[in-house]
SESE-629534 format. One line per field, with one value per residue (C-alpha): residue number from 0; x, y, z. Coordinates in steps of 0.05 Angstrom, whole numbers, plus 5000, padded with zeros to 4 digits. Layout:
<rs>
i = NUM_...
c1 = X_...
c2 = Y_...
c3 = Z_...
</rs>
This chain:
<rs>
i = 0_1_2_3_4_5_6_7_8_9_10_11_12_13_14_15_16_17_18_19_20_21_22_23_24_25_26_27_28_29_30_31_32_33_34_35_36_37_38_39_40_41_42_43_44_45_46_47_48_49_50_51_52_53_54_55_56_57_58_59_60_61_62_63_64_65_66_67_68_69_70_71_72_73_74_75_76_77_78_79_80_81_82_83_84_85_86_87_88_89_90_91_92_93_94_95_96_97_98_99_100_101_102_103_104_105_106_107_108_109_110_111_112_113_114_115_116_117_118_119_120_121_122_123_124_125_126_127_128_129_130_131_132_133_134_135_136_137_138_139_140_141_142_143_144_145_146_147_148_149_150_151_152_153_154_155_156_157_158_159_160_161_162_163_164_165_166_167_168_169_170_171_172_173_174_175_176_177_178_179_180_181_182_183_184_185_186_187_188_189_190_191_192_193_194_195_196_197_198_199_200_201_202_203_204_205_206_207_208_209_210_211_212_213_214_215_216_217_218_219_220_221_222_223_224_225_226_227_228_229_230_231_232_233_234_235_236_237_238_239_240_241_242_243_244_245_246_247_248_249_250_251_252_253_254_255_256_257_258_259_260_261_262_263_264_265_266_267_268_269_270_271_272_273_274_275_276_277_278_279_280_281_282_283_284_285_286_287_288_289_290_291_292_293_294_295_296_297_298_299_300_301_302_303_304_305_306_307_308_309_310_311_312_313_314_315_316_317_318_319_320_321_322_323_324_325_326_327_328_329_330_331_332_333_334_335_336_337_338_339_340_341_342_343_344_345_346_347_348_349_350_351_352_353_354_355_356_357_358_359_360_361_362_363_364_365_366_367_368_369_370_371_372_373_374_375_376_377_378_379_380_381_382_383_384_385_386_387_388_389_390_391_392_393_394_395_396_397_398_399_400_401_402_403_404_405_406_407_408_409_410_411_412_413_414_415_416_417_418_419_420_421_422_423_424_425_426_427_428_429_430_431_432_433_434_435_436_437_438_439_440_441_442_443_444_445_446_447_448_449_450_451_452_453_454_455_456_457_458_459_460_461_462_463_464_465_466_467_468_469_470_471_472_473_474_475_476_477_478_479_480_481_482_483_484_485_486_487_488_489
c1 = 2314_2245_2190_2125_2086_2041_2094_2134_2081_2048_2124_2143_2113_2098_2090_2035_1974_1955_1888_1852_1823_1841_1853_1834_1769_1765_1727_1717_1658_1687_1719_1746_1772_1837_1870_1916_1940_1875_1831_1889_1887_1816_1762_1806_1818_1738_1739_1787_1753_1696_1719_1729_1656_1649_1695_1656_1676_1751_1768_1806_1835_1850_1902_1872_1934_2005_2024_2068_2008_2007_2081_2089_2040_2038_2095_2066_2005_1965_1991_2010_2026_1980_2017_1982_2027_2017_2054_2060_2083_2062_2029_2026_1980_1980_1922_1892_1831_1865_1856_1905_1915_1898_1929_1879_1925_1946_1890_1834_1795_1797_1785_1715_1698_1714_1658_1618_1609_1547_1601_1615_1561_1592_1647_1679_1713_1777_1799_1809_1772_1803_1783_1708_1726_1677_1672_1687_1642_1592_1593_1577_1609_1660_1642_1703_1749_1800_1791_1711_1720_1771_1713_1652_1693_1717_1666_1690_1771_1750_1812_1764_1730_1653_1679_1698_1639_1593_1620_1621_1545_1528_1561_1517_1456_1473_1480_1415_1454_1434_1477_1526_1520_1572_1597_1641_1686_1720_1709_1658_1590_1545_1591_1533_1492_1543_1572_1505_1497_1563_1557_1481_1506_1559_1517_1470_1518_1539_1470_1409_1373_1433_1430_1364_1381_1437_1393_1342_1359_1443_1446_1498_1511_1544_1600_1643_1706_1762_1833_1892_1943_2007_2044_2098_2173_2230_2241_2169_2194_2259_2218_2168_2230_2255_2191_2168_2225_2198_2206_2145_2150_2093_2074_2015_2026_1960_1931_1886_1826_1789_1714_1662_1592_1556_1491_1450_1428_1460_1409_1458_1470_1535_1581_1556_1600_1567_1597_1669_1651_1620_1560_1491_1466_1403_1431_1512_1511_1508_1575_1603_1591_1619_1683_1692_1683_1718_1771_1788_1781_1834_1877_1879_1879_1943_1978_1981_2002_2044_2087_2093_2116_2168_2128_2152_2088_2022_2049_2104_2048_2010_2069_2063_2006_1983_1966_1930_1891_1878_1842_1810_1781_1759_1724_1694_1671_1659_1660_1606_1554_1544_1533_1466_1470_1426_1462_1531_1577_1619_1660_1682_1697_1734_1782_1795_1822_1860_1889_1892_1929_1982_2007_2076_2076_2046_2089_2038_2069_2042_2060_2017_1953_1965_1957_1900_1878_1836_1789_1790_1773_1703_1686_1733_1728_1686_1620_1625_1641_1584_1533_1575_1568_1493_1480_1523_1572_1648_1702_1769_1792_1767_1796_1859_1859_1838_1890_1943_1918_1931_1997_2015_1999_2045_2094_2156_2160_2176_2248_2244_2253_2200_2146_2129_2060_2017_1954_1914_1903_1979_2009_1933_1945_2017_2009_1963_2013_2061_2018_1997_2077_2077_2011_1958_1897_1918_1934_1866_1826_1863_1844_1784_1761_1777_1691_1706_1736_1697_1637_1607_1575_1643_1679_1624_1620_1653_1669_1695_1738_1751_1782_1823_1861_1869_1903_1937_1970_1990_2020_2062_2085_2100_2090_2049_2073_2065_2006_1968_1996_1968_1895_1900_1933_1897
c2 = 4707_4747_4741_4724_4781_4821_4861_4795_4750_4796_4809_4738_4690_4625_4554_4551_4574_4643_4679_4689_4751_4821_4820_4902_4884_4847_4876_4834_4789_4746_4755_4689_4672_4637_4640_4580_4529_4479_4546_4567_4495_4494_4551_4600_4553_4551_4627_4630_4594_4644_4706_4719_4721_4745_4793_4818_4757_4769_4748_4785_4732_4742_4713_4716_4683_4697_4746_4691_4690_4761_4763_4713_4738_4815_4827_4776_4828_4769_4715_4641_4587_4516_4455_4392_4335_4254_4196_4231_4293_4367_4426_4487_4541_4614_4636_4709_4706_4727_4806_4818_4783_4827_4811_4805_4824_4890_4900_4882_4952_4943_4877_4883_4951_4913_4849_4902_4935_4920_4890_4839_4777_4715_4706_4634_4600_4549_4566_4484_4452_4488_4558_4552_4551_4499_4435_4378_4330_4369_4417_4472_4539_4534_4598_4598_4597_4636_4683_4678_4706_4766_4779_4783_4835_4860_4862_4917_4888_4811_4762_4698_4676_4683_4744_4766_4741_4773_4838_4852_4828_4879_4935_4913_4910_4974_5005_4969_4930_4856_4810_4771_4694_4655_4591_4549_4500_4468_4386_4400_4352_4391_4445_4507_4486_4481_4551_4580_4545_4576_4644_4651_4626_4677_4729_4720_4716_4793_4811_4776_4819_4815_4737_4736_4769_4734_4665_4692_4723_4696_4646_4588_4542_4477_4455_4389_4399_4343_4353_4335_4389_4373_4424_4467_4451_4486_4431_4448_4524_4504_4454_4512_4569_4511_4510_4564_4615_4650_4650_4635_4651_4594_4568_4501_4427_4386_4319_4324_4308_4359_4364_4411_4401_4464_4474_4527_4580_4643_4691_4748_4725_4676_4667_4609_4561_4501_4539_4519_4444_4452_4409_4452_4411_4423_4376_4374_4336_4264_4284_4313_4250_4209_4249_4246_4177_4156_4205_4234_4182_4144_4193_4200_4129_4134_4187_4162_4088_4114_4159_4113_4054_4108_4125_4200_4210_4183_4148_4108_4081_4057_4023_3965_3925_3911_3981_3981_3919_3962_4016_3985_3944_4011_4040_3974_3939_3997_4072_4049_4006_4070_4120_4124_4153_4121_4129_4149_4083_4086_4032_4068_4124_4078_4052_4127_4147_4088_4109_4172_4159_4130_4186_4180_4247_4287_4289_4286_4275_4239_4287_4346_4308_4284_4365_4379_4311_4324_4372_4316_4260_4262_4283_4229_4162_4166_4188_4125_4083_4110_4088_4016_4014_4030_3970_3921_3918_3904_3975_3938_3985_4045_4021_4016_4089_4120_4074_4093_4170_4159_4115_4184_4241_4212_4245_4192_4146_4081_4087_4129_4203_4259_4274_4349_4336_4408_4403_4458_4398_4374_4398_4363_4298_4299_4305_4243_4202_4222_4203_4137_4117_4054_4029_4023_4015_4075_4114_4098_4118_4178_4212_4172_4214_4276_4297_4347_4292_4229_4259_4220_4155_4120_4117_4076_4034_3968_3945_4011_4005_3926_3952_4001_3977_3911_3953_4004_3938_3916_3977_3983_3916_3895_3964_3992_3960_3891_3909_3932_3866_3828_3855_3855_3781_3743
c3 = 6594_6589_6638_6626_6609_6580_6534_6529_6498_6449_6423_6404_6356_6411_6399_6449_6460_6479_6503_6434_6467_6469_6551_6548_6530_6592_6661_6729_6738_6796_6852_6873_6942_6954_6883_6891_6842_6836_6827_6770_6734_6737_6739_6715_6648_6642_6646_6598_6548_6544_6555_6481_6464_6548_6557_6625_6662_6684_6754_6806_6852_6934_6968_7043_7077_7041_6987_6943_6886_6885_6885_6833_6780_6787_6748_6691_6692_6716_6663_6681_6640_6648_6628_6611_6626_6612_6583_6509_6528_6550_6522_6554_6554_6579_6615_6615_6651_6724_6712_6784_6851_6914_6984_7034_7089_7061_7010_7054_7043_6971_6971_7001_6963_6893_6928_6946_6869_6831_6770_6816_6797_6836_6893_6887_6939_6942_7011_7030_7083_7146_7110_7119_7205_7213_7249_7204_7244_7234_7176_7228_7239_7291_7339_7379_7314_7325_7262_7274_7344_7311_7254_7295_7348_7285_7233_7184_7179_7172_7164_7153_7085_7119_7147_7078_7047_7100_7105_7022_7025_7089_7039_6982_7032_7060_6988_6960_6913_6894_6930_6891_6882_6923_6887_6932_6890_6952_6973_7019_7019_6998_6993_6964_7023_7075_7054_7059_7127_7155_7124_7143_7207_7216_7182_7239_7295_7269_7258_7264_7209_7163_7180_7157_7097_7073_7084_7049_6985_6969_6929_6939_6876_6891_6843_6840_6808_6788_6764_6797_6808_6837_6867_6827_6834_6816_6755_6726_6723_6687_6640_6629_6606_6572_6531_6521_6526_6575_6658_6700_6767_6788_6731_6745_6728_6715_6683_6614_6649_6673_6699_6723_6745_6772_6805_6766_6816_6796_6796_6803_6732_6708_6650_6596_6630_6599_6534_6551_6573_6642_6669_6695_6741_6783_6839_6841_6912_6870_6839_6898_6936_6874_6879_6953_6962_6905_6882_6940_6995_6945_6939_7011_7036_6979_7012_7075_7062_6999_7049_7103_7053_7025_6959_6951_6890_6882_6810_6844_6894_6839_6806_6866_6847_6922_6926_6863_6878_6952_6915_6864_6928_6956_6913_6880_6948_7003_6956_6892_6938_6979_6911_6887_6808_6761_6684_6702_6687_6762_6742_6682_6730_6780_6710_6695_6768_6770_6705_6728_6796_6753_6707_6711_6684_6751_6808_6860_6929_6973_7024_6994_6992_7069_7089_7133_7145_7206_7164_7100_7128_7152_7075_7047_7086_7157_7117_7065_7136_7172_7109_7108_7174_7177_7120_7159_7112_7118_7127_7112_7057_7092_7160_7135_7107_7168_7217_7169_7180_7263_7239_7201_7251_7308_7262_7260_7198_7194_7192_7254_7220_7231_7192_7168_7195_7160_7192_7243_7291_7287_7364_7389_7360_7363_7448_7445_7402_7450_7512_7477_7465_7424_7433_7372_7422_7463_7397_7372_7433_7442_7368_7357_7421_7375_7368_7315_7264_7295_7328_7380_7342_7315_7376_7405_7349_7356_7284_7268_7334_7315_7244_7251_7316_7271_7221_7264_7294_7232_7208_7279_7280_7198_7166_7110_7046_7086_7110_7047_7009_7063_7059_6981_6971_6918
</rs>
C-alpha cells in the first residue's frame, strides 16, 4: 500500500478531494505554533481554501514539545487527509496548505530565523491552555514557570511559546523588520489580549525596552474557533487506507461544522480569510465568551461525569437523556443569562451543540477532553459561576461540573480502578485527595484552596462552597449517573 504523498497523489486518479492548487506555487506566510490536530482540522482547512488565488500564504507548522507531527507528515511532504464524519457518512479531503513541520527541540535555530524573516506576516498559536505558562486564575504570566525561568536565563535557545514568540520579534527588532502579527487561536478569554499581556509581560521581564516595544507596536488578533476534533485511532487510519487507497500516518477526524470568527488587526498584513468562510470581527471576545461558556464548559462538565458514569465518548453520554436534560439545563438556565450578544439566536446555538455532542459519528472520549483540567476550568465553568454568583443566581449545573472535576482528579473511578489523570497539576491534587481520604468536605477544601484555579474570592464564598460539597457528596455516596438523574428529574 502507497503512502500519502506528494508523488503518490498526483499519480492516481482519487475519489476525493485534492488541493486545486499547484503546492510549488506556494511560499510561507505563517508560522503557526503547536501544529496539532485541532490547528490541522481547522486553520489549516481555511488556508487551504485560499491558497489557490493566495499562493503566499503556506504555513510552516512547529511542534515545540514532541517530534510525532513532524514524524508523521514529513514523509507525506506535508500532506494529511481531513475526514468529515456524521450520521450519513464521511468524506475526506487532503490538505496541502502545511508546507513542513519543524521540531522545536532540534530545529530551534531555524525555527526562530524562519519567525524572524520579513515573509513571515502572522505567528498563530494552538499551544493549549498550560502552553501560554500563565496563571489560570488570573490570566497572568506565571514568572516562576519552569520554562519561563529557562527562557529569561536563556533568552537566545527559548523552549516556551512567549519565549519563542519574543525572541523571533527581538531578531526582527534588531534587524529593523516590522514585527509579525501574533494570532492566538487557543480557548483563552480574551485570548489576543491575554497573549499580548503575557508576551509584553515576558518581553519586558527580558528587556524592558524590548517590553515596551513589543506592547507597543505587535499586534494580537483575537480569534474564536469551533470544531470538534476527536483524537485519531488506529481504526480512523485503517478506515482512511480503506478509502482512499492510500496510508496516512495521522490522518484528522472532525464534525461538518466548522466556525471561525477573527478579530481584524493584522497590520503586518493577512490572507482574505473571510474569502474561505471566516468571520472579521472588530470584537471576537463576545464569541469567545459564547464558546467558553457554552461549548466548552459542556463539553467539560460531559467529560467528567461521562467518564466517571463509564461513558468511554462524548456521543454515548448523550444517548442517556438525564445527561442531555443536564446540559441543556446548563447552558439554558446558568451559560445564556450570563452572554450578552444582541442578534445572534443562542438558543439556536445551544440546539446545534446539543446536536453536535451527539454525532455518533466522532469518537470523542471523554477522557481527552478531561486533559488539563486545572488550566480549563477557570475559562469554562468558574467565570460563568462568578457572574451567577455576582447576580444572585442559582450554580447547580455548574456546581456539579466542577465537584465532578475534584470527584475526577483523586484519580480512582467509581469501580475502584485508576484514572490516567494528564494534567500539569496532577501529583498536587492527587497528594490532597490522598490527604483528604474519603471525605467530600476535606476534598473540597483542599483543591478549592488551589489560588491558581480558584483564586481567592470562591473559596470564601458560601453558595459556591454549599454546591459543590452537596454534589461532591452525592457523587461519593450514589455516583454520577445517579447523581445527574437526580438534579435533572422532571
Amino acid at each position: 500500500m502507497n503512502r500519502l504523498s506528494a508523488k503518490t497523489l498526483s499519480g492516481s486518479p482519487t475519489a476525493f478531494a485534492v488541493p486545486d492548487y499547484d503546492r510549488a506555487r506556494v511560499t510561507p506566510g505563517i508560522v503557526h505554533l503547536g501544529i496539532g490536530a485541532f490547528h490541522r482540522a481547522h486553520m489549516a482547512v481555511y488556508v487551504d481554501d485560499l491558497l489557490r488565488d493566495s499562493p503566499d500564504w503556506g504555513i510552516v507548522g512547529a511542534s515545540l514539545r514532541r517530534p510525532d507531527t513532524k514524524e508523521a507528515l514529513e514523509p507525506q511532504d506535508g500532506l494529511y487527509t481531513i475526514a468529515v464524519r456524521d450520521a450519513s457518512g464521511t468524506k475526506a479531503r487532503v490538505i496541502g496548505s502545511i508546507l513542513r513541520v519543524l521540531d522545536a527541540n532540534t530545529q530551534r535555530r531555524e525555527l526562530l530565523d524562519l519567525m524572524a524573516s520579513p515573509e513571515i506576516r502572522i505567528v498563530s498559536l494552538t499551544v493549549t491552555e498550560k502552553g501560554y505558562c500563565y496563571a489560570p486564575a488570573t490570566g497572568e504570566l506565571d514568572p516562576g514557570h519552569p520554562d519561563i525561568v529557562h527562557d529569561l536565563a536563556n533568552p537566545d535557545a527559548p523552549r516556551s511559546a512567549p519565549g519563542m514568540i519574543v525572541a523571533a520579534l527581538a531578531q526582527r527588532r534588531a534587524a529593523g523588520i516590522a514585527p509579525f502579527s501574533v494570532m492566538s487561536c487557543d480557548n483563552l478569554p480574551s485570548n489576543g489580549p491575554t497573549t499580548k499581556r503575557i508576551v509584553a509581560r515576558f518581553a519586558q521581564l527580558r528587556d524592558p525596552e524590548l517590553g515596551a516595544w513589543v506592547a507597543e507596536h505587535v499586534a494580537f488578533a483575537g480569534t474564536m474557533i469551533d470544531r470538534i476534533v476527536p483524537a485519531t485511532a488506529d481504526a480512523d487510519r485503517a478506515m482512511i487506507t480503506a478509502l482512499t487507497g492510500l496510508e496516512d500516518a495521522w490522518p484528522i477526524m472532525t464534525e461538518p461544522f466548522t466556525q471561525w470568527v477573527i478579530e481584524d488587526h493584522f497590520p503586518a498584513d493577512r490572507p482574505p480569510f473571510e474569502a474561505a468562510g471566516a468571520q472579521m470581527v472588530e470584537d471576537v471576545e463576545p464569541f469567545e465568551r459564547m464558546k467558553l461558556r457554552m461549548l466548552n464548559g459542556s463539553h467539560s462538565t460531559l467529560a467528567y461525569l461521562g467518564y466517571l458514569a463509564g461513558h468511554q465518548y462524548v456521543a454515548e453520554a448523550m444517548g442517556d437523556p438525564a445527561f442531555v436534560r443536564l446540559i441543556h439545563g446548563l447552558m439554558t438556565q446558568e451559560a445564556i443569562p450570563t452572554l450578552d450578544m444582541p442578534g445572534v439566536d443562542l438558543a439556536s446555538y445551544r440546539d446545534q451543540l446539543l446536536e453536535r455532542f451527539g454525532n455518533p459519528a466522532l469518537q470523542h472520549r471523554t477522557w481527552q477532553i478531561a486533559m488539563d483540567g486545572s488550566q480549563k476550568l477557570p475559562q469554562r465553568l468558574l467565570g460563568t459561576i462568578r457572574d451567577r454568583l455576582k447576580a444572585g443566581a442559582p450554580i447547580a449545573h455548574l456546581g456539579l461540573g466542577v465537584a465532578a472535576w475534584m470527584r475526577y482528579v483523586i484519580g480512582i473511578d467509581e469501580n475502584g480502578d485508576s484514572i490516567d489523570v494528564k494534567d500539569p497539576m496532577a501529583m498536587r491534587m492527587m497528594a490532597i485527595a490522598a490527604g483528604a481520604g474519603d471525605d467530600p468536605e476535606a476534598l473540597f477544601e483542599g483543591l478549592v484552596a488551589l489560588t491558581e484555579i480558584f483564586g481567592t474570592d470562591l473559596p470564601e464564598n458560601a453558595v459556591f462552597r454549599d454546591t459543590v460539597v452537596e454534589h461532591l457528596e452525592s457523587l461519593f455516596e450514589v455516583g454520577a449517573a445517579q447523581t445527574v438523574a437526580a438534579l435533572t428529574h422532571t
